[in-house]
N, C-alpha and C positions, 0 to 999 in steps of 0.2 A: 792183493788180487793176483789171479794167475790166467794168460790168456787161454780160452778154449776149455777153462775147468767144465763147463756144460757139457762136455760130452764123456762118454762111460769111457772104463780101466778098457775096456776092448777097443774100440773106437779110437782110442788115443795108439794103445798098439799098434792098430794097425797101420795110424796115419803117420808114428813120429819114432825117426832115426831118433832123435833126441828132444826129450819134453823138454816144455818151458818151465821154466822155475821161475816161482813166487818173487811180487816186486808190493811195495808198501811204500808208500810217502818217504818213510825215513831212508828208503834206500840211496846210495851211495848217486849224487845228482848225476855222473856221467852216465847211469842206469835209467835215470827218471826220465832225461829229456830222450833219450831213446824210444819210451815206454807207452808213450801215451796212445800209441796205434788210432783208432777212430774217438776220437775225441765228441762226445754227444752233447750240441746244445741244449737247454732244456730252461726254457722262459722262467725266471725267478717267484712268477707269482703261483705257480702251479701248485694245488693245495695237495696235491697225494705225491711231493720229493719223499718225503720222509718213508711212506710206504714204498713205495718205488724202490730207494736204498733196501731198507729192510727187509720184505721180501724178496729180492732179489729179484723186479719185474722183468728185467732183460738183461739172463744167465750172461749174453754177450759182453756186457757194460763192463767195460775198464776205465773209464775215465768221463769226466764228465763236468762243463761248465754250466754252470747257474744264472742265467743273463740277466741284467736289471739295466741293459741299453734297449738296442734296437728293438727287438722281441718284445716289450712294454711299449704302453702308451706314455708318452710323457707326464702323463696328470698318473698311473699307476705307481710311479718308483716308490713311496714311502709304504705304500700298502706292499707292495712286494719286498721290499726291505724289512717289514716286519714277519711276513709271513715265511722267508726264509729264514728269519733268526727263530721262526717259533719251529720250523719243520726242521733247524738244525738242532736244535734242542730236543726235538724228539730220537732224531738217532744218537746226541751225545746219549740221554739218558739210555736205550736199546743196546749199547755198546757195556755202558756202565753195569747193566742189569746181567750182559751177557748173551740177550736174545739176538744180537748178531756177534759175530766174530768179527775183531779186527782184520784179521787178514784175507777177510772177500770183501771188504769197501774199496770203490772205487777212487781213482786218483780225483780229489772234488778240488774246483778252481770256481771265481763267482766274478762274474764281469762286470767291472764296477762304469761308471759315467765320468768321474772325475776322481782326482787321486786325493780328497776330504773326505770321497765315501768309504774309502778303504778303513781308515780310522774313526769314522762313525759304526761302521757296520763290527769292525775290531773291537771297539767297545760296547755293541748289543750282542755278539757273539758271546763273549765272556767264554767261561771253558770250552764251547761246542768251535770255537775257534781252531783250535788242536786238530780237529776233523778234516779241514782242507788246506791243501798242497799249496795254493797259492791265487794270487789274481789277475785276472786279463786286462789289459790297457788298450780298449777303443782307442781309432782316429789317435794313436800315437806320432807325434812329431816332435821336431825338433822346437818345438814353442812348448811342449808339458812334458818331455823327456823326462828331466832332470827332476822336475818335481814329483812326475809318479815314483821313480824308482828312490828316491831320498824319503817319500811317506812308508814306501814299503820297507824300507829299511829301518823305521822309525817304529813303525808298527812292529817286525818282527823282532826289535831291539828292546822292545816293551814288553813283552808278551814273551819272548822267551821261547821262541817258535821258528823254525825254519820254516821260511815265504819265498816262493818262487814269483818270477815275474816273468806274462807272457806277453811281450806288446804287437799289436794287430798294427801292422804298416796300411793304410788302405784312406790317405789324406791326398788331394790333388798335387800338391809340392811333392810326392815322393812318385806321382805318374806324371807329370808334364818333364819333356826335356829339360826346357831349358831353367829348369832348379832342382831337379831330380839328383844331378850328381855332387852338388852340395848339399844339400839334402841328407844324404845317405854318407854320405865324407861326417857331416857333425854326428852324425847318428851313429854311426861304429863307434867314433872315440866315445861317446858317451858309452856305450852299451859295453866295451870294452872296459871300460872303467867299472861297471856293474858286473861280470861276466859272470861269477860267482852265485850272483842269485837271477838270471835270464837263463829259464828252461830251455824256452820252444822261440821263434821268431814266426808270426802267424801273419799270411797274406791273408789280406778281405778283397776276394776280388770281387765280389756282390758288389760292393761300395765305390771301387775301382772301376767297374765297365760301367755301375751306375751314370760317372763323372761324362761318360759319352755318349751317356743313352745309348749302350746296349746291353743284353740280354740274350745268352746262349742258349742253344737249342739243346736237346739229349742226345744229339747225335754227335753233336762237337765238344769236345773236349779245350779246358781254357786255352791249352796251349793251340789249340787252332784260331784263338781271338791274337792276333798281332800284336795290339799295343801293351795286351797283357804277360804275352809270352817275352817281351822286350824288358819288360818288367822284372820279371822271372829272372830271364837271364842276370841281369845287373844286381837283384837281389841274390842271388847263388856266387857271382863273381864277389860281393863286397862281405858277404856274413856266412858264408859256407864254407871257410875253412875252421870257422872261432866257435861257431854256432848251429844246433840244428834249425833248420827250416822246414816248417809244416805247411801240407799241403792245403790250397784253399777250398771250402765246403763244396759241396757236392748237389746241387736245391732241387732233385726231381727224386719223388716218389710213388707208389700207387698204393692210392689209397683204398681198395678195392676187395675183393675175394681171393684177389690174386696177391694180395699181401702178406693172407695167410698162408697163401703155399711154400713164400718165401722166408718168412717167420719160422716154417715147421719143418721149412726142408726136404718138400715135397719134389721127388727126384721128378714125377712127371711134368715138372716144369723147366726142366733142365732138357738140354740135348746138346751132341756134342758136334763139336764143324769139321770139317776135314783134317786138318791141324791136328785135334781132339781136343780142342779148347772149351770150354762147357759156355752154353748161352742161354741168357733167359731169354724166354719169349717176350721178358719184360725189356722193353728197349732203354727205360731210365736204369735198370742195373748194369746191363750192357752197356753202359756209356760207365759208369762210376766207373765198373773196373776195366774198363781202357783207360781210362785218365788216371786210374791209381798205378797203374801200370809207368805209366810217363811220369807221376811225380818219382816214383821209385829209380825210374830209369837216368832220369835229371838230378839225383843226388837228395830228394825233397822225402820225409821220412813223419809219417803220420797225417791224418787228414781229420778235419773239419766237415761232422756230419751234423743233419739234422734231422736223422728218421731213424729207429730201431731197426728200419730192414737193411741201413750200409752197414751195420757193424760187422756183421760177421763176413760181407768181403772185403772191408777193408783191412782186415785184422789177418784173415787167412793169406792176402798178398804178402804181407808182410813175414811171412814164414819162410824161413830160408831153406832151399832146395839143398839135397844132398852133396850136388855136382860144386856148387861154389861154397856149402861145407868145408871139403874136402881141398877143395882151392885153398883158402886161405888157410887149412890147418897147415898144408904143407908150407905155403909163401911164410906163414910166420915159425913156424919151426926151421925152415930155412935161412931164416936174415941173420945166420950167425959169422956172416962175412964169405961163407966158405966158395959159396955160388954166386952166381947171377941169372940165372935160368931155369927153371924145373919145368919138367913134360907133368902136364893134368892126368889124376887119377883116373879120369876117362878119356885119356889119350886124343883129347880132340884140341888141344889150345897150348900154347906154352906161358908159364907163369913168370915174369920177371919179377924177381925180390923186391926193388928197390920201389919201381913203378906201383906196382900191388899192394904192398905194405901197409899204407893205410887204409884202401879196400877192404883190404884179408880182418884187419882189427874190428873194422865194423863190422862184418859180416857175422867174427866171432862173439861181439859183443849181443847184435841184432837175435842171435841163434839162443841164446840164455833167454832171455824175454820171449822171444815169442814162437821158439823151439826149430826144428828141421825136420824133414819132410823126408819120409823114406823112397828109394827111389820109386818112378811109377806114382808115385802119388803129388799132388798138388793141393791147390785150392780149391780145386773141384768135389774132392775128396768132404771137406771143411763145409762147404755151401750148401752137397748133399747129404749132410750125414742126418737123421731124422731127429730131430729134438723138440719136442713143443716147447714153446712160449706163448704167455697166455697175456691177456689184456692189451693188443696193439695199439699203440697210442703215437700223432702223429707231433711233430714240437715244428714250433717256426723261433727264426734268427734272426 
C-alpha cells in the first residue's frame, strides 16, 4: 500500500516536497510499526470485507482490523469466524488470479478473544493466511500475556509467516493506582522479551473510561479526561522509548449528507480560522483532529478509527512538514561529533545534535511512509483535495 495513492500525479505535486513510498507487510518491522496511520475497525462478520478489499472501497484504507471481539455479539463469534475465512479466501483467490495487486492491499490484522482463536482461525485460514500482518490481543494483561504472544509465536513457527502482535492495554489492573505500576513493571519484561514480533502497543480507552462510567464528549479530547491522560503518561514513560504507541479510537461520526461532503472532499465544508487552520463545520472532525494533533504532540503515532471519514485526517496529520524535514536532515547529517548546535533552515529555532537525534531519525523515518509537505501546504491541502468515494459505510468497535 502507499499512503494518499487516491490522489492524481498533479495533486501529489502539488502537495509533496517528498512522496511517500510504498510499504507492504514484508516491509522491514521498524517500517511497519510506523505505518499503520488510521488503523480502521471493521466487525468480522461483515459479508462485503472481501469486496471492500478488492475494489478498493475506501482509496484511504492502509490498514485495517477485522474484529471478532467487542464489535460481535457473543452468540456471533463462529459465524463471523467462518465468514472471515470464507471473505479471506475470496481475496486470497483475487490476489492469485491477479484481479488485485499485491501491493494496494492493506496492512489486515484480525482481533481475536483469546490466544486458541488465533490457532483455530490459523488453521481455517490455510494459505489466505499469508494475507495478514498480524493479530490484536483484547483486554491484554499480565494473567494472558505470556500466552497470547507464545501461540503467536507457535502459530507463526508453523505456518512459516511473519505475525505481528498488537496488544490493547485497556484491563482495570493497568488504570487503578494501586496495581497499575506492577502491572505495567511485568508487562515490559514480558513484551521486551517479545519485542521482535510487537508492532504497535494499542490503548482502549473506550474500555478504560468505561471502568468509571465515563464517556467523552466531541469537544474534549481523551487527554482532557484525567484519569486517562494519567494513563497515557505512565504508558509513554514505561513503553515509548522500546515501542511505538498508538493512539486510542476516535467514536464520533456523522452519519448524514454531510458525510458525503467529507468522503468527497467538498471544500465548501471547510473554512479556515484566523490561524488558517481549516475547520469543519463538522464538530466530531474538529475534535479528531485536535486530539490527533496531541497524540502526535505526546510522542503517540497512529490512531484507532472506526468510520471511513477519519481516515484521511488522520493520515494527512501524520505527514511531515518541510520545516521539521529539513530539521532533522540537518540534526542527522550533523551528529558526526563535529557540533553541538545548528541554526534551523528557517532561522527560527536552534537544533541541538545530541537532544534531537532521535526526534530527527523519526521524523526521517515517518517522512518515507507517509511523505513531506511542501512549504505553505498542510493537511488542509489532503482534506480538500476532491476525490470521490463511493459506498459510505459506517463500522462500530
Amino acid at each position: 500500500m502507499q499512503y494518499f495513492h487516491f490522489l492524481s500525479p498533479s495533486q501529489k505535486e502539488h502537495v509533496f516536497f517528498k512522496q511517500p513510498e510504498p510499504v507492504t507487510k514484508d516491509s522491514p518491522k521498524h517500517i511497519l510499526e510506523y505505518a499503520l496511520g488510521a488503523t480502521l475497525y471493521v466487525p468480522g462478520n461483515r459479508k462485503d470485507i472481501a469486496d471492500m478489499i478488492i475494489k478498493q472501497k475506501y482509496p484511504e484504507l492502509c490498514s485495517v482490523v477485522f474484529c471478532l471481539e467487542d464489535s460481535i455479539g457473543d452468540c456471533e463469534v463462529l459465524q463471523a469466524e467462518n465468514n472471515l475465512v470464507s471473505q479471506a479466501d475470496i481475496i486470497y483467490q483475487a490476489q492469485k488470479l491477479r484481479t488485485i495487486d499485491s501491493d494496494v492491499l492493506p496492512l489486515m490484522f484480525i482481533r481475536v478473544r483469546e490466544p486458541e482463536q488465533m490457532l483455530e482461525l490459523g488453521n481455517k485460514l490455510g494459505r489466505a493466511l499469508h494475507l495478514f500482518t498480524g493479530f490484536v490481543f483484547p483486554k491484554f494483561s499480565t494473567f494472558n500475556a505470556e500466552h497470547y504472544l507464545d501461540t503467536l509465536s507457535k502459530l507463526s513457527k508453523e505456518s512459516g509467516i511473519t505475525l505481528y502482535g498488537m496488544p490493547i492495554f485497556e484491563t482495570p489492573d493497568l488504570l487503578a493506582m494501586e496495581t497499575r505500576t506492577k502491572a505495567l513493571q511485568e508487562l515490559k519484561s514480558t513484551l521486551v522479551f517479545y519485542q521482535d514480533v510487537i508492532l504497535n502497543i494499542r490503548i482502549g480507552a473506550t474500555d478504560l473510561c468505561g471502568l468509571y462510567g465515563l464517556r467523552r464528549k466531541p469537544h474534549t479530547p481523551i487527554y482532557s479526561i484525567m484519569v486517562i491522560a494519567d494513563f497515557i503518561k505512565d504508558m509513554i514513560n514505561y513503553f515509548g522509548l522500546q515501542f511505538v504507541i498508538s493512539g486510542p479510537v476516535w467514536e464520533y461520526f456523522e452519519d448524514t449528507a454531510q458525510t458525503d461532503a467529507l468522503l468527497t472532499g467538498q471544500t465548501s465544508y471547510w473554512t479556515k480560522g484566523r490561524g488558517g487552520d481549516l475547520h469543519c463545520f463538522n464538530a466530531y472532525m474538529d475534535g479528531l483532529i485536535n486530539e490527533t494533533r496531541l497524540d502526535l504532540a505526546n510522542g503517540i503515532h497512529g490512531k484507532t478509527v472506526i468510520h471511513p471519514t477519519h481516515l484521511r485526517a488522520v493520515q494527512s496529520l501524520h505527514v511531515i512538514s518541510i520545516e521539521e524535514y529539513l530539521d532533522a536532515l540537518s540534526i542527522v547529517e550533523s551528529a558526526d561529533g563535529t557540533r553541538g548546535v545548528v541554526k534551523s533552515s528557517f532561522s527560527n529555532k536552534m537544533n541541538e545534535i545530541k537532544p534531537h537525534l532521535s526526534w530527527a531519525k523519526k521524523i526521517l523515518l515517518k517522512s518515507e511512509i507517509f511523505g513531506v509537505y511542501h512549504e505553505n501546504r498542510s493537511y488542509m491541502d489532503i482534506l480538500a483535495a476532491q476525490k470521490p468515494i463511493s459506498n459510505i459505510g459506517s463500522y462500530g468497535s
